[in-house]
Every structure is written in structure tokens, then in C-alpha cells.
C-alpha positions in Angstrom: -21.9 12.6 20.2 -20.6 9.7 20.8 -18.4 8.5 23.6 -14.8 7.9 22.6 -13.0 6.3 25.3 -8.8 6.1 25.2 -7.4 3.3 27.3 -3.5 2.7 27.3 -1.9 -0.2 26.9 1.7 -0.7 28.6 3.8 -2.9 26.8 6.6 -4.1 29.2 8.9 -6.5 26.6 9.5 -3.7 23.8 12.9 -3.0 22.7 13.1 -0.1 24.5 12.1 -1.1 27.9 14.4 -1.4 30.7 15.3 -2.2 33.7 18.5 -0.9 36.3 19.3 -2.0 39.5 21.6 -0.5 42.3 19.0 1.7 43.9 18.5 2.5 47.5 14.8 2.2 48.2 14.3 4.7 45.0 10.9 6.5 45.9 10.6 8.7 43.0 11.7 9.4 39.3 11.5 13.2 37.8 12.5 13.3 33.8 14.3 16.1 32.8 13.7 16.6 28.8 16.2 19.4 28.1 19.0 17.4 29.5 18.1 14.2 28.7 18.3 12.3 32.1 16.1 11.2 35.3 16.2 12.3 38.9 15.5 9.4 41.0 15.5 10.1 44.5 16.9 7.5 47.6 15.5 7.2 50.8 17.8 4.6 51.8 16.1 3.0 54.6 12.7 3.9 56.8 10.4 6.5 54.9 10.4 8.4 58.1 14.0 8.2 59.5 15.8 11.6 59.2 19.5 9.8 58.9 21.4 12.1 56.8 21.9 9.2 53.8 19.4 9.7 51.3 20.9 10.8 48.1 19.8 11.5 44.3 20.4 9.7 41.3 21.2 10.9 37.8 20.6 8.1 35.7 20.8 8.9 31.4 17.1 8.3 29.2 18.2 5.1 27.9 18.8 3.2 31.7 22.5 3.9 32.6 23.6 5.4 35.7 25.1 9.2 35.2 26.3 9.8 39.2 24.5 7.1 41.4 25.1 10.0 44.0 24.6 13.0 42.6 23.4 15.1 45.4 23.3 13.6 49.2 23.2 14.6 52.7 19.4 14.3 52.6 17.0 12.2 54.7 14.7 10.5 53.0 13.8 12.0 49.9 11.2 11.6 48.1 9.0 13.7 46.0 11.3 15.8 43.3 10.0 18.9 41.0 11.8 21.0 38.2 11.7 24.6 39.4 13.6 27.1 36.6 17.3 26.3 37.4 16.6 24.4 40.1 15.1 20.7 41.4 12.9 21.2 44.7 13.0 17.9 47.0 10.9 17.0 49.9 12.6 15.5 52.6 10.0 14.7 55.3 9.6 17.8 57.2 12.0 19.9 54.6 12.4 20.6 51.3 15.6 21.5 49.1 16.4 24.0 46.3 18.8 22.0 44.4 21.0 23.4 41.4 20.7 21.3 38.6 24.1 22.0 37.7 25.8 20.8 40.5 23.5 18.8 42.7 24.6 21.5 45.5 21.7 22.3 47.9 21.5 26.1 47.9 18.4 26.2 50.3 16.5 24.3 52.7 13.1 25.1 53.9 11.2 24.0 57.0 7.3 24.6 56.5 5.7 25.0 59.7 4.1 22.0 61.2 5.1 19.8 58.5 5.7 16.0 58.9 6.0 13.8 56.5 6.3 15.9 53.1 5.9 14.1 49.9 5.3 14.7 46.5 6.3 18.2 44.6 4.2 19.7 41.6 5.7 22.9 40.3 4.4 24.9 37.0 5.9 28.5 36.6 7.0 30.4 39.5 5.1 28.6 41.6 5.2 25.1 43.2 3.2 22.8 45.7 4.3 20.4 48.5 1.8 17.5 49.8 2.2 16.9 53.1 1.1 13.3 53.7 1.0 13.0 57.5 -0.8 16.1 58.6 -3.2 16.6 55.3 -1.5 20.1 54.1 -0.3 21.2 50.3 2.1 24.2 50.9 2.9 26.3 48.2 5.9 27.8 47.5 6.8 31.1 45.0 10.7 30.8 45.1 10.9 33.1 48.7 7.9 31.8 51.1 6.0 29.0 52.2 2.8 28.9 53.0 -0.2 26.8 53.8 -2.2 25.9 50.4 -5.0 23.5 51.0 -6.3 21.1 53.4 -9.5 19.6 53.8 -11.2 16.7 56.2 -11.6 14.5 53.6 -8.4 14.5 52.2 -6.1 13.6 55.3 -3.1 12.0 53.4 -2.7 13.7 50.4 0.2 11.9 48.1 0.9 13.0 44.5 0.6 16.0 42.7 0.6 17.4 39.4 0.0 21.0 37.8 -0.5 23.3 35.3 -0.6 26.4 37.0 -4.4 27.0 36.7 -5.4 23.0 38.2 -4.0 21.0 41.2 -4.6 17.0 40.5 -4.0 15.5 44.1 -3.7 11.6 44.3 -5.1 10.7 48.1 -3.9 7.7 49.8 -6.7 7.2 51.5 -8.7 7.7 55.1 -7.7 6.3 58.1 -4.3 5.3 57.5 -2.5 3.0 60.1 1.5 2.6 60.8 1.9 0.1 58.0 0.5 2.7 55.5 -2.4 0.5 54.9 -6.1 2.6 54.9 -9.8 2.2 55.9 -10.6 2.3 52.0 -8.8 3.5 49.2 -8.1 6.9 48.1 -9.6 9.1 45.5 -8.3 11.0 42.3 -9.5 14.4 42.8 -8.6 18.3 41.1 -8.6 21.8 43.0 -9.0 24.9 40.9 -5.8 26.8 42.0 -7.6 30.3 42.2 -10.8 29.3 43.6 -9.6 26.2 45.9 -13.1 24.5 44.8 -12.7 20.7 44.7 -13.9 17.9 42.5 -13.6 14.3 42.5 -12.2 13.0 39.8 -12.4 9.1 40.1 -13.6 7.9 43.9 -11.7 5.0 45.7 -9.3 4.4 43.1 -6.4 3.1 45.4 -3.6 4.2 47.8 -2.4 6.8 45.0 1.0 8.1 44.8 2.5 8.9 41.2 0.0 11.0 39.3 1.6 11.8 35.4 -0.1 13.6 32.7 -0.5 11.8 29.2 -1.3 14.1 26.5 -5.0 12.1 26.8 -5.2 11.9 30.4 -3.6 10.8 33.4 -1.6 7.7 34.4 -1.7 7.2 38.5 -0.7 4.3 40.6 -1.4 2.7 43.4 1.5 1.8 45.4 0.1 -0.8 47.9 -0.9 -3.2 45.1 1.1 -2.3 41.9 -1.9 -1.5 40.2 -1.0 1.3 37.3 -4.2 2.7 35.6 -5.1 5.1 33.1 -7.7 8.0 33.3 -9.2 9.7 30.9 -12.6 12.1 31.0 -13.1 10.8 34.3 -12.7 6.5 33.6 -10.1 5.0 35.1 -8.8 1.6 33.2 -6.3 -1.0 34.1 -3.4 -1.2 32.1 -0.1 -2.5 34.1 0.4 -4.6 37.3 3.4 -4.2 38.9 5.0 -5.2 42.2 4.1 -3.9 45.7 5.8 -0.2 46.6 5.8 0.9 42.6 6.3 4.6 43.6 6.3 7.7 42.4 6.0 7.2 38.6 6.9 9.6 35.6 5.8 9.9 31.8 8.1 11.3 29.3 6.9 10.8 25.2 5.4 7.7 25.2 7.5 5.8 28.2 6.3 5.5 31.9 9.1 5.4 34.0 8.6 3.5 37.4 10.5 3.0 41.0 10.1 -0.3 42.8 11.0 1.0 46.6 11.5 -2.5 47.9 13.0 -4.4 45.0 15.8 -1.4 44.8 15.3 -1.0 40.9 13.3 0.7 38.0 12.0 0.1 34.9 10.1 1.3 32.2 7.1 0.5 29.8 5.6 2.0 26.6 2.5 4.0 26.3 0.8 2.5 22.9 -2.4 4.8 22.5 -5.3 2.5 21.7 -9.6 3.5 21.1 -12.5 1.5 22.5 
């Protein structure tokens, strides 16, 4: 049978696209379908300062800001998952239950040992928590934390996705120094959920930190050089470059939606399915 491979191609200057501004070093962008609107969480300022300023955004599908401060008294937020009634967000060696009514933190949990949490995958009753500093995934059922995965080769360990049966994990990379550059680039990689075995999905792909799923594939990013690619059965293609810091992305439909940390925006682009 013959090989069918499905690239995507992201079409920035479609009538749809847009751009807002009036962000605060926006690290990551959640959609939420049923209410038509995006999380978009605010570090404001260093990654790793615990300040008490970072805040969440609620900004409408169609780019216009709901409540530019919609929940605060965070440090520096990042990660963001939808969890029943609630939004989980990491918050570098916490994370918060958040109502999604409100934007009021009903609970705040500590793991133990945890540093620099990061991305949030959640699918069910049950949700995971990449720690990117000390190589962890927690998991979390609703009541308890505990330690999920960790392995030698996977010491910074960025963005998640799940369906409850498969953990996709997007590594930064080995060896990483106090800029946040790495010794090489990290891989794509999946973890059955029950069994905890490991496979690589695409080696050395970049320092990975949104990981979305397509109804194809997978779109990741690299956030040290803008690079957006799509994979699919294993390929990984090319299809957008963006700007340096280009976070913690988000599909919805056929539109990518995409923070740019340092330029204190987002935007978006269209998904256009193509065959090779």
C-alpha cells in the first residue's frame, strides 16, 4: 500500500487570521469550544520568578479581549488544561484548580520536589503535569498528586498531550543551560499510560514546547527558533516560521492559535489539509 503522506500548510494572510496585542509575556493559549473563548496565560516577567503578578486572559474565538485579567494572583503561569468544571494551571512549583466560572482559584497544589512545572495534559478524570526542571510528569486524579514518569533521557520534559490511553511528551532537549538553550535538540516521543513503555516518535526535532493534535497528526513547535511543524505517521514537515519564544500553541477546527512570549501578542493561522 502505498504511502500517503499529509503535510499542512499554514496560511497566515487568510481572512480569518489575527493578531492581538496587550499581553504580558503570554506563555500559553488553551481553547475552550463549549464557551467559545481562549485561556491565555501571563507570566509577566522572568519564567522563574514567583512575584504574585501573573494573571489569565479570556480573550473571545474571533481575537477580542473578554477580561484581560481574568484570574490573577499567580506567578508565572504557564501551562493551562480543561479539567470538568475546572482549568488546572501550572505555576512553577504549583498548580491551580481554577473555576471556569469565576476565574476563582479553589485549590492549589504543591507536588513534592517540583520546580519548574510546565505544561498540563488532562483527558477524563485524570491529568498530567511536566515538570521541566527536574525531569518529572505528575499525575493528578482530582485529590492526589503523584509522581508519573521520569526517565534519564528525558530531563526537561515540556509539552503534553492526551487521550487517556497515550502520553505525547515534547522534550526540550539534553543538557540545558541558564539561557534555555540545549546540547542538541529535543525529541517527539509517546508513553503508553498503563504500561509506561516509551517510543520515539520523531528524534531531535527541536526545543519542543506546544504539542496539539490535528485530526491527522500532530502540530509541535519549537520555541527557540519559531519553527512550527507538522507530524504525521512518524514524518515531521515544516509548515510555518514564526518568531523566537512562539509558545505554547493550541489547535481548534482548522486554526492554530500561537503566543509570542517576547513580542507580548498572538496570532493565528489556518490549517489547509493538503496530500503529497
Amino acid at each position: 500500500m502505498k504511502h500517503l503522506a499529509i503535510a499542512f500548510a499554514l496560511m497566515a494572510s487568510t481572512a480569518n487570521a489575527w493578531e492581538i496585542t496587550g499581553f504580558e509575556h503570554p506563555e500559553s493559549i488553551l481553547a475552550d469550544a463549549s464557551n467559545e473563548q481562549l485561556y491565555v496565560s501571563n507570566i509577566v516577567g522572568h519564567p522563574a520568578e514567583a512575584d504574585g503578578v501573573g494573571y489569565i486572559s479570556l480573550v473571545s474565538l474571533d481575537g477580542k479581549f473578554i477580561d484581560q485579567k481574568w484570574s490573577t494572583g499567580m506567578d508565572a503561569p504557564k501551562g493551562m488544561a480543561l479539567f470538568g468544571d475546572s482549568l488546572l494551571v501550572s505555576d512553577l512549583t504549583k498548580f491551580h484548580v481554577i473555576d471556569r466560572t469565576s476565574g476563582e482559584i479553589t485549590q492549589t497544589f504543591a507536588p513534592e520536589g517540583a520546580a519548574f512545572l510546565n505544561d498540563i495534559a488532562a483527558s477524563g478524570d485524570r491529568a498530567f503535569i511536566s515538570d521541566m526542571f527536574t525531569g518529572v510528569i505528575y499525575s493528578f486524579d482530582g485529590k492526589e498528586v503523584t509522581p508519573f514518569y521520569s526517565a534519564a533521557d528525558l530531563p526537561h520534559p515540556n509539552g503534553l498531550w492526551t487521550d487517556g490511553v497515550t502520553l505525547v511528551i515534547g522534550h526540550w532537549g539534553p543538557g540545558m543551560q541558564q539561557d534555555f538553550s540545549t546540547e542538541k535538540p529535543g525529541d517527539l516521543l509517546e508513553v503508553n499510560i498503563a504500561t509506561k513503555e516509551a517510543n520515539t516518535i520523531v528524534s531531535e526535532l527541536g526545543n519542543l514546547d506546544g504539542v496539539a493534535k490535528t485530526a491527522e497528526g500532530f502540530i509541535v513547535n519549537d520555541w527557540m527558533n519559531g519553527k512550527i511543524f507538522s507530524v504525521v505517521e512518524g514524518q515531521a514537515t515544516e509548515v510555518l516560521q514564526m518568531p523566537q519564544s512562539t509558545a505554547d500553541i493550541t489547535v481548534l477546527g482548522d486554526t492554530i492559535y500561537m503566543p509570542h512570549m517576547f513580542e507580548n501578542r498572538i496570532s493565528t493561522a489556518t490549517l489547509e489539509t493538503v496530500s503529497n
